[in-house]
C-alpha positions in Angstrom: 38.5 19.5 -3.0 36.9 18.9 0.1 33.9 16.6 0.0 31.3 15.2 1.7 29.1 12.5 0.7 26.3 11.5 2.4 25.1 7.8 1.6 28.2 6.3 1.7 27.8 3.3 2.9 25.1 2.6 -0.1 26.3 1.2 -3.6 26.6 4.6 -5.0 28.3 6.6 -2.5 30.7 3.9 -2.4 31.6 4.4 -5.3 32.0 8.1 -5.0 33.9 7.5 -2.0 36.1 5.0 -4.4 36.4 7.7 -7.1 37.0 10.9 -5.4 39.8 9.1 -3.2 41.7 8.1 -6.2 41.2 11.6 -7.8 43.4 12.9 -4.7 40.1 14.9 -2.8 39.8 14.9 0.4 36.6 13.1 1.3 34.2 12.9 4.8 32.2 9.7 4.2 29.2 9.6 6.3 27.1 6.2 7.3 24.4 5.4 9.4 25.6 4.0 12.9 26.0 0.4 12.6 27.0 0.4 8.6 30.2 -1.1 6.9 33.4 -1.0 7.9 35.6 1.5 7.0 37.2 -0.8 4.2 34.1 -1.3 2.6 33.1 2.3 2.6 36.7 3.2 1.0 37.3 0.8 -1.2 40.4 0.1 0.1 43.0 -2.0 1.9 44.0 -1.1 5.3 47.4 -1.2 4.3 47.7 0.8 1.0 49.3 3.2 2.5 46.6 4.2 4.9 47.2 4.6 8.4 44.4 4.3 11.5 43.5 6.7 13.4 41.6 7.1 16.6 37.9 7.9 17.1 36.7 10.7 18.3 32.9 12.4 19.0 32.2 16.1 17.3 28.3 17.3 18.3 26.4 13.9 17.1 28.4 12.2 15.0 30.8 9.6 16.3 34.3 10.0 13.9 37.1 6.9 12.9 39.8 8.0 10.4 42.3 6.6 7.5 44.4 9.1 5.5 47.1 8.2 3.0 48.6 11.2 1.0 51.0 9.1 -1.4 50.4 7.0 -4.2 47.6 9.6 -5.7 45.0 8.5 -3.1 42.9 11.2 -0.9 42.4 11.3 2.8 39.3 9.9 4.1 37.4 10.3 7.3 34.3 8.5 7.7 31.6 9.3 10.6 28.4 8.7 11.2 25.5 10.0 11.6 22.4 8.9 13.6 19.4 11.3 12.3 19.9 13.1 8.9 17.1 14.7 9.6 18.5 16.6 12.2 20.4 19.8 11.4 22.9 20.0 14.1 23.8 16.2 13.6 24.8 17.3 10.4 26.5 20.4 11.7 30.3 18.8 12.1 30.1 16.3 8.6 29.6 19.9 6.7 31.2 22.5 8.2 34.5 23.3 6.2 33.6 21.6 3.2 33.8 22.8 -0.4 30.5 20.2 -1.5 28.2 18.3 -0.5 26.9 15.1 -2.4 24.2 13.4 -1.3 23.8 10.0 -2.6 20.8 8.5 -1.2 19.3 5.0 -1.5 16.0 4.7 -3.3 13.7 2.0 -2.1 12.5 -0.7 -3.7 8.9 -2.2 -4.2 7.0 0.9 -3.8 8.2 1.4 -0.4 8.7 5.2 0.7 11.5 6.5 3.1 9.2 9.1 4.7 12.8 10.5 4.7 14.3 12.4 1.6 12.2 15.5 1.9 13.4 15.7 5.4 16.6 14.7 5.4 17.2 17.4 2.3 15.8 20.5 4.4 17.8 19.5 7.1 20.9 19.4 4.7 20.0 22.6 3.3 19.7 24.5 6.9 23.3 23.1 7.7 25.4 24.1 4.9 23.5 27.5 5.1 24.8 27.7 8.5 28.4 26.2 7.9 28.8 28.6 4.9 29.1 25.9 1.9 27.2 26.8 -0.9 27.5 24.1 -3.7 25.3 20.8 -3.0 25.0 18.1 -5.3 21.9 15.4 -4.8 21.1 12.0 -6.8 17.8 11.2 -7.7 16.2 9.3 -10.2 14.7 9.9 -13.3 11.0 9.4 -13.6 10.9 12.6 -11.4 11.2 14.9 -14.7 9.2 14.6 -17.3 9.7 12.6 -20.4 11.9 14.2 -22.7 10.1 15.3 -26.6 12.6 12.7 -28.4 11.5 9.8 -25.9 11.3 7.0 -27.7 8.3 4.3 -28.1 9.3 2.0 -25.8 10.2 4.6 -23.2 6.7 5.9 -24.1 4.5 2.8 -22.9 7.2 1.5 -19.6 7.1 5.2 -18.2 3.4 5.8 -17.0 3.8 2.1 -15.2 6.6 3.0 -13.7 5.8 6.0 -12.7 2.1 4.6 -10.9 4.0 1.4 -9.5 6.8 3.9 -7.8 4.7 6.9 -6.9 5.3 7.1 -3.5 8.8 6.9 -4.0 9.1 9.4 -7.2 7.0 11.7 -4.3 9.6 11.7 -2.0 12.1 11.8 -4.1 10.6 14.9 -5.9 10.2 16.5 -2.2 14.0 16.1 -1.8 14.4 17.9 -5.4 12.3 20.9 -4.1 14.2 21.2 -0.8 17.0 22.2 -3.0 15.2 24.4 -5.9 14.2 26.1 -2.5 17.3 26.6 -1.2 18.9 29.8 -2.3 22.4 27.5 -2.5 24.3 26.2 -5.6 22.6 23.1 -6.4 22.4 20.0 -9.0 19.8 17.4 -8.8 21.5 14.2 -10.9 18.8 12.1 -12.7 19.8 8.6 -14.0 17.9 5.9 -14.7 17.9 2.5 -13.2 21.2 2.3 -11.5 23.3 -1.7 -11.6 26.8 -2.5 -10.5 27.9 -3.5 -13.6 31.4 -2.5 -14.6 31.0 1.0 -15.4 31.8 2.3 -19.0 33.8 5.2 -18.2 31.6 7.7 -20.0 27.6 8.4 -19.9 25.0 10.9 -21.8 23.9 13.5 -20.0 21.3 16.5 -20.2 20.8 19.6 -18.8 17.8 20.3 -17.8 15.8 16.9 -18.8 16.5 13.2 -19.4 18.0 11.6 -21.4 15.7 9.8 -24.2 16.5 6.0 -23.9 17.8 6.3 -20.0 17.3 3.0 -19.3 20.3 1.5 -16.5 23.5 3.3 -15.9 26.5 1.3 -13.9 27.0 3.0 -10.6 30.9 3.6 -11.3 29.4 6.2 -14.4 27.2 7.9 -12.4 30.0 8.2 -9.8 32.0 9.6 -12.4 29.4 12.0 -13.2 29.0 13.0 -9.8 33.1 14.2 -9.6 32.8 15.4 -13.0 30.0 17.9 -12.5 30.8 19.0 -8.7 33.0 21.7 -10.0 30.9 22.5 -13.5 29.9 26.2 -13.2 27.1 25.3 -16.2 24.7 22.8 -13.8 24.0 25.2 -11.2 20.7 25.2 -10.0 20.1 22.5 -12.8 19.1 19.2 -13.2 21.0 16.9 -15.3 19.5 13.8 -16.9 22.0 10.5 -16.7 22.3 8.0 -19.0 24.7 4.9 -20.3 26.5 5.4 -23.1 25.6 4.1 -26.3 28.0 1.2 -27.8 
C-alpha cells in the first residue's frame, strides 16, 4: 500500500514507519522541520540496501528520499511539513495515497496542543481534495467511556485521570470529531498508556469501546495494530479500543 503517516518523527509513528517498511508498503513519513534524521525516522541503516536521493520542494513541504526495493523492505520518502494546520501544506504528503495514519504525540502534564482539532480538519479538507478516502488517527483512551466490564481498579484511577488530563482528553476528543464529521473512511485507535517496551506481538482490541483493564500497551503493538487494521473493512467509521495482551 501506499501510506502516509503523519507523526513520524514521534515514538509511535516511528514505529509505524519501522513496521510498514518491513511489510514491503510504500510509506511518505512526514516530520516537523527540524526533526530526526532520516535514519531515525526509518529505522534503518543507510546502507541496507537504501540508496539517497536528492531533495526537492512540492507546495510547502521540503522532500529528502531513501528507497530500497530488495530484501522485503518498502520505499520511504520522508518530508516535512511546517503547519499541519494548513490544508495546502498538506496537499503534496496526501495526494496519491491509499491511507493516511495519523499518529500524533499527546502531551504530557496537562499541557494542551491547541493543535489536534485543527490539525485533523485540516487533514480531513486535504484527502477530500486529493481523493483518499480511508484515514486512520491514534488517540488515547480516556476519550470513550469506560467500558460495563471495567474493573475496580480501572473504576477509582479513571475519574483522576480523566480531571488531571482534561485539557488534553478535550483536544484529543476535538480531533475524534473532525473525523466522525468527515464523510471519509475513518478509525480512531484508542490505547491506553503507550511505553517502548519490547512489544508483545499481539494486543486486545474492541470495537467500538475500550478495552476493560487497558492499562499500557508497547508502541511496537499498537504499530502493529495500526498496519493490521488500515485495510480492515469491519473498523470503518469505528473506534477501536487498544490494549496489551494478557500473559
Amino acid at each position: 500500500m501506499k501510506l502516509t503517516v503523519l507523526g513520524a518523527s514521534g515514538g509511535t509513528g516511528r514505529e509505524v514507519v519501522r513496521q510498514a517498511l518491513a511489510a514491503g508498503h510504500e510509506v511518505t513519513a512526514v516530520v516537523r522541520k527540524g526533526a530526526r534524521s532520516l535514519a531515525a525516522v526509518a529505522g534503518a541503516d543507510p546502507g541496507d540496501g537504501a540508496a539517497a536521493g536528492g531533495k526537492g520542494r512540492s507546495g510547502a513541504a521540503d522532500g529528502s528520499r531513501r528507497g530500497g526495493q530488495g530484501g522485503g523492505r518498502g520505499r520511504l520518502t520522508v518530508m516535512t511539513v511546517e503547519d499541519l494546520t494548513n490544508p495546502a501544506a498538506l496537499g503534496p504528503v496526501v495526494r496519491g495515497r491509499d491511507a493516511l495514519l495519523f499518529c500524533p504525540g499527546l502531551p504530557g502534564g496537562g499541557r494542551p496542543t491547541g493543535r489536534l482539532g485543527a490539525a485533523a480538519h485540516a487533514l480531513v479538507r486535504a484527502a477530500r481534495a486529493a481523493g483518499v478516502r480511508r484515514l486512520l488517527v491514534v488517540s488515547t483512551a480516556p476519550v470513550g467511556p469506560l467500558p460495563p466490564d471495567e474493573g475496580v481498579l480501572g473504576r477509582a484511577v479513571s475519574p483522576v485521570l480523566r480531571t488531571v488530563f482534561k485539557d488534553v482528553y478535550a483536544e484529543a476528543a476535538a480531533m475524534e470529531s473532525e473525523l466522525a464529521h468527515s464523510g471519509l473512511d475513518w478509525t480512531v485507535l484508542r490505547p491506553g498508556k503507550l511505553t517502548n517496551r519490547r512489544g508483545k506481538g499481539r494486543y486486545r482490541r474492541r470495537v467500538g469501546g475500550n478495552v476493560p483493564g487497558t492499562g499500557t500497551l508497547a508502541r511496537a503493538d499498537l504499530a502493529r495494530a495500526v498496519l493490521d487494521l488500515v485495510d480492515d473493512p469491519a473498523v470503518r467509521g469505528r473506534t477501536v479500543g487498544l490494549g496489551s495482551a494478557r500473559g
